[in-house]
NULOLUM-319785 format. One record per residue (C-alpha): residue number from 1; residue in one letter; x, y, z. Coordinates in nm, 2 decimals, decimal comma. Example, Ala and Ser with C-alpha at 12.3 -4.5 7.8 and 13.67 -1.06 7.14 Angstrom:
! NULOLUM-319785
<pt zamar="1" kolmar="a" xx="1,23" yy="-0,45" zz="0,78"/>
<pt zamar="2" kolmar="s" xx="1,37" yy="-0,11" zz="0,71"/>
! end
This chain:
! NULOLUM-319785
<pt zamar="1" kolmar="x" xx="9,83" yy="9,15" zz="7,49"/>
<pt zamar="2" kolmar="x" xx="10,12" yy="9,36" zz="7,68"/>
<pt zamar="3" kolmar="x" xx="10,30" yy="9,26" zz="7,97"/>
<pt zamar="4" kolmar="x" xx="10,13" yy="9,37" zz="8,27"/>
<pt zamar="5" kolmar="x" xx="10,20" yy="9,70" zz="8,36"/>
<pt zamar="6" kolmar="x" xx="10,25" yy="9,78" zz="8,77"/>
<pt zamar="7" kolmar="x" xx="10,04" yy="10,07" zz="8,89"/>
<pt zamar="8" kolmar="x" xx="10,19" yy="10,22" zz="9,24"/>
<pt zamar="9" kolmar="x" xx="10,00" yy="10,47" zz="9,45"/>
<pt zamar="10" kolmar="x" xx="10,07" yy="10,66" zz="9,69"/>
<pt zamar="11" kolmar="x" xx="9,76" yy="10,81" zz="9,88"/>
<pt zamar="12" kolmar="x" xx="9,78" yy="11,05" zz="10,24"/>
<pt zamar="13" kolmar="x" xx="9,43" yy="11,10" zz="10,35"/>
<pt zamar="14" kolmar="x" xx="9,29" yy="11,39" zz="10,61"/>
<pt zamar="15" kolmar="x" xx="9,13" yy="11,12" zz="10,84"/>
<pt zamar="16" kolmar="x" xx="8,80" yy="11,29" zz="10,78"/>
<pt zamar="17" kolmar="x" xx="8,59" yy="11,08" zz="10,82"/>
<pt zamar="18" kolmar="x" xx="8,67" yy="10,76" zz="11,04"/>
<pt zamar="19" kolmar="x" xx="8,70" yy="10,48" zz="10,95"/>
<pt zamar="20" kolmar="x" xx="8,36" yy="10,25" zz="10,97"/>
<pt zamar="21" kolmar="x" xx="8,24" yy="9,90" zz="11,07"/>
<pt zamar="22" kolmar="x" xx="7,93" yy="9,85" zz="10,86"/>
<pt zamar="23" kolmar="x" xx="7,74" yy="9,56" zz="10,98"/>
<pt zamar="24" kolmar="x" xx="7,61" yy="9,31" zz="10,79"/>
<pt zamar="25" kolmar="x" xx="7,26" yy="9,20" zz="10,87"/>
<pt zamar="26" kolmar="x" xx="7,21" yy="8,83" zz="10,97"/>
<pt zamar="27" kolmar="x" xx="6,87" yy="8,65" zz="10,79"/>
<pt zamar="28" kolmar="x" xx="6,63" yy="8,63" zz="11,11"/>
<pt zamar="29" kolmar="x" xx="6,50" yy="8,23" zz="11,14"/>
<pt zamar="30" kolmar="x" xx="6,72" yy="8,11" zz="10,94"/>
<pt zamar="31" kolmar="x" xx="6,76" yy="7,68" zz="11,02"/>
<pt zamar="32" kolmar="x" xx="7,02" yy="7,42" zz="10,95"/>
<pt zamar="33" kolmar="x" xx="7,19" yy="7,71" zz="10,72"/>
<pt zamar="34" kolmar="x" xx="7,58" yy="7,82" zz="10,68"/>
<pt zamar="35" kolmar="x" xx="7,66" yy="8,19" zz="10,63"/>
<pt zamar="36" kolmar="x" xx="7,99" yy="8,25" zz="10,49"/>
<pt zamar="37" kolmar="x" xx="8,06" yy="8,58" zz="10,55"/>
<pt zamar="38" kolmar="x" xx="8,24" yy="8,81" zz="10,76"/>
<pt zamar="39" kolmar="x" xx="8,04" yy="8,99" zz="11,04"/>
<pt zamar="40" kolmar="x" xx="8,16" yy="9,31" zz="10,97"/>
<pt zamar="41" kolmar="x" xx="8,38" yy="9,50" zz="10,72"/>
<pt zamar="42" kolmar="x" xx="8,60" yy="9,79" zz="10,77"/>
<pt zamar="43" kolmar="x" xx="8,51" yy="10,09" zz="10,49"/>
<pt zamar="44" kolmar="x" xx="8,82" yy="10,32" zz="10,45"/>
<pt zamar="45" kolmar="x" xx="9,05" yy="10,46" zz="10,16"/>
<pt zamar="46" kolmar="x" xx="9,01" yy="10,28" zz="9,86"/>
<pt zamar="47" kolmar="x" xx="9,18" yy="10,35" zz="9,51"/>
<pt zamar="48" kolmar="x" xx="9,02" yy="10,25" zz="9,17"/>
<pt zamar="49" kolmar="x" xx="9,14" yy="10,23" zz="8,85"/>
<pt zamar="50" kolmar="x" xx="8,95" yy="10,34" zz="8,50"/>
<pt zamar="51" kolmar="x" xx="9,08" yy="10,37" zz="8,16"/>
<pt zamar="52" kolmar="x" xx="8,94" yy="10,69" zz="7,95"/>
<pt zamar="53" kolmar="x" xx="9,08" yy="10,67" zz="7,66"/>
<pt zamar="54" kolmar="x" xx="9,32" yy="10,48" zz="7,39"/>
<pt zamar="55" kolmar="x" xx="9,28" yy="10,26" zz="7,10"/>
<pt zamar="56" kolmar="x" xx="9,16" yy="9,96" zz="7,30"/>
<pt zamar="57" kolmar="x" xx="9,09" yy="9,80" zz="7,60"/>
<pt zamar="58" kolmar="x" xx="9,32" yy="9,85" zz="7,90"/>
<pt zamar="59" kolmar="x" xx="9,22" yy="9,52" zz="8,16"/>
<pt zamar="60" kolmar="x" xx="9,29" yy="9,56" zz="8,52"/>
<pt zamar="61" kolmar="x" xx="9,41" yy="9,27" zz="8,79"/>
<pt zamar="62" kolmar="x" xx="9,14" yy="9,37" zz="8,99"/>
<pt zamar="63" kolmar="x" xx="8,79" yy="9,61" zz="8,86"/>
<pt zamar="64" kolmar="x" xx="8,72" yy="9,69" zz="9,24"/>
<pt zamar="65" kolmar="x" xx="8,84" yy="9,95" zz="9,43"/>
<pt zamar="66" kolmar="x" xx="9,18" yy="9,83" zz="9,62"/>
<pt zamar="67" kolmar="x" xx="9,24" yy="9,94" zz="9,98"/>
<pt zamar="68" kolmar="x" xx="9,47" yy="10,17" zz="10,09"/>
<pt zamar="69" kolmar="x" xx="9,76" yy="10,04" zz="10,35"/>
<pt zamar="70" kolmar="x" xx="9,94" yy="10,32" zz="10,51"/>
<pt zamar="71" kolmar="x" xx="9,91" yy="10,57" zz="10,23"/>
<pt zamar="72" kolmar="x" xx="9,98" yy="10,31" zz="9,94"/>
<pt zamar="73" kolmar="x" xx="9,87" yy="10,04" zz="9,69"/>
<pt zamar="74" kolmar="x" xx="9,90" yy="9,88" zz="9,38"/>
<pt zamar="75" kolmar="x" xx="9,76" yy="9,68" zz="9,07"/>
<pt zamar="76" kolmar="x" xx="9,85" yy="9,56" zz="8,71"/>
<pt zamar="77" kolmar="x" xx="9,71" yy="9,64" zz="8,41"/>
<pt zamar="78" kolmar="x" xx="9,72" yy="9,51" zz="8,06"/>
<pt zamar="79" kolmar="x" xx="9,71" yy="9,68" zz="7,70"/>
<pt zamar="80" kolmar="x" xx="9,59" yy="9,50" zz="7,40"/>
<pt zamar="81" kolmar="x" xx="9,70" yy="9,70" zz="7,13"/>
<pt zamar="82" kolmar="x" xx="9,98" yy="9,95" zz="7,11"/>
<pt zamar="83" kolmar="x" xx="9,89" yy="10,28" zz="7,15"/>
<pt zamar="84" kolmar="x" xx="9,83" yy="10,60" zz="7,41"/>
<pt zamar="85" kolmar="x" xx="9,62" yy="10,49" zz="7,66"/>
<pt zamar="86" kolmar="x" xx="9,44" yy="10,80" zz="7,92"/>
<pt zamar="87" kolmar="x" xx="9,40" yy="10,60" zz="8,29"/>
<pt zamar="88" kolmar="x" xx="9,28" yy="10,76" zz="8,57"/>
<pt zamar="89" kolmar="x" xx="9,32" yy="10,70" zz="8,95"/>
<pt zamar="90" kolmar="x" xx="9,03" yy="10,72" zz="9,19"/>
<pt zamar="91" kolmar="x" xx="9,08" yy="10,81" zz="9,60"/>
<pt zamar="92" kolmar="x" xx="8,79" yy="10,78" zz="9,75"/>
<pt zamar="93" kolmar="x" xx="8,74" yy="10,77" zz="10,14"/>
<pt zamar="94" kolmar="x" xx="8,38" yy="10,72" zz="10,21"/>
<pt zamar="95" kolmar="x" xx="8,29" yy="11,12" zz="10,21"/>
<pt zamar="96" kolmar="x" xx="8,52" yy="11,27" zz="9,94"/>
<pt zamar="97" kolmar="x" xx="8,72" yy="11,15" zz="9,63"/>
<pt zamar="98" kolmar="x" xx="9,03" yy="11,29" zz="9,40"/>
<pt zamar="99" kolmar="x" xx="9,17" yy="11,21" zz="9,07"/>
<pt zamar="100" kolmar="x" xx="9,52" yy="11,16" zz="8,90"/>
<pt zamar="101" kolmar="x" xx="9,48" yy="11,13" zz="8,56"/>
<pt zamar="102" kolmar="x" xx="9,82" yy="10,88" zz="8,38"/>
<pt zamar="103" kolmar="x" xx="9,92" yy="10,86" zz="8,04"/>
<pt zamar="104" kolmar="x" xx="10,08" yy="10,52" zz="7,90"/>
<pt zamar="105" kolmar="x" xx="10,25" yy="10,49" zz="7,58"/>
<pt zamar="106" kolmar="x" xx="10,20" yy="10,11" zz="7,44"/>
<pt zamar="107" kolmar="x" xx="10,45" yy="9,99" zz="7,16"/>
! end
């Protein structure tokens, strides 16, 4: 396996739409029980990663969709073969998504 690779990004977004709190329901009745989990979470730009091509698997540090933080982010990824790998990059901000599409060369 290859050294990890860092992935930087650098994302503007139109503000369209704001920003969201979505609410997390709580289980009605519920005795003597913990819940560990926030109460709400903030939806807003997110990045993901996938690979579309190459001779083998590409593994990313994380398979979610990162959060934005003003207009950037980052991961790692991994090769484990050498080879030309096709990633792409995924903006999404709740209501509309772009791509950017990277080629790595793997010796």
């Amino acid at each position: 396996m290859s050294a990890p690779l860092k992935l930087q990004a650098t994302i503007r977004d139109d503000g369209l739409p704001k920003p969201r709190i979505i609410k997390q329901a709580t289980p009605e009745g519920t005795f003597g029980a913990q819940i560990d989990r926030p109460a709400a979470a903030v939806r807003g730009l997110t990045l993901s990663w996938i690979q579309y091509g190459g001779p083998a698997k590409a593994v990313f540090e994380s398979g979610d969709a990162t959060p934005v933080t003003n207009g950037q982010t980052s991961t790692t990824v991994r090769f484990t073969q050498p080879g030309t790998y096709k990633l792409r990059a995924i903006a999404n901000d709740g209501e509309l998504s772009t791509n950017a599409d990277v080629v790595v060369s793997v010796r």
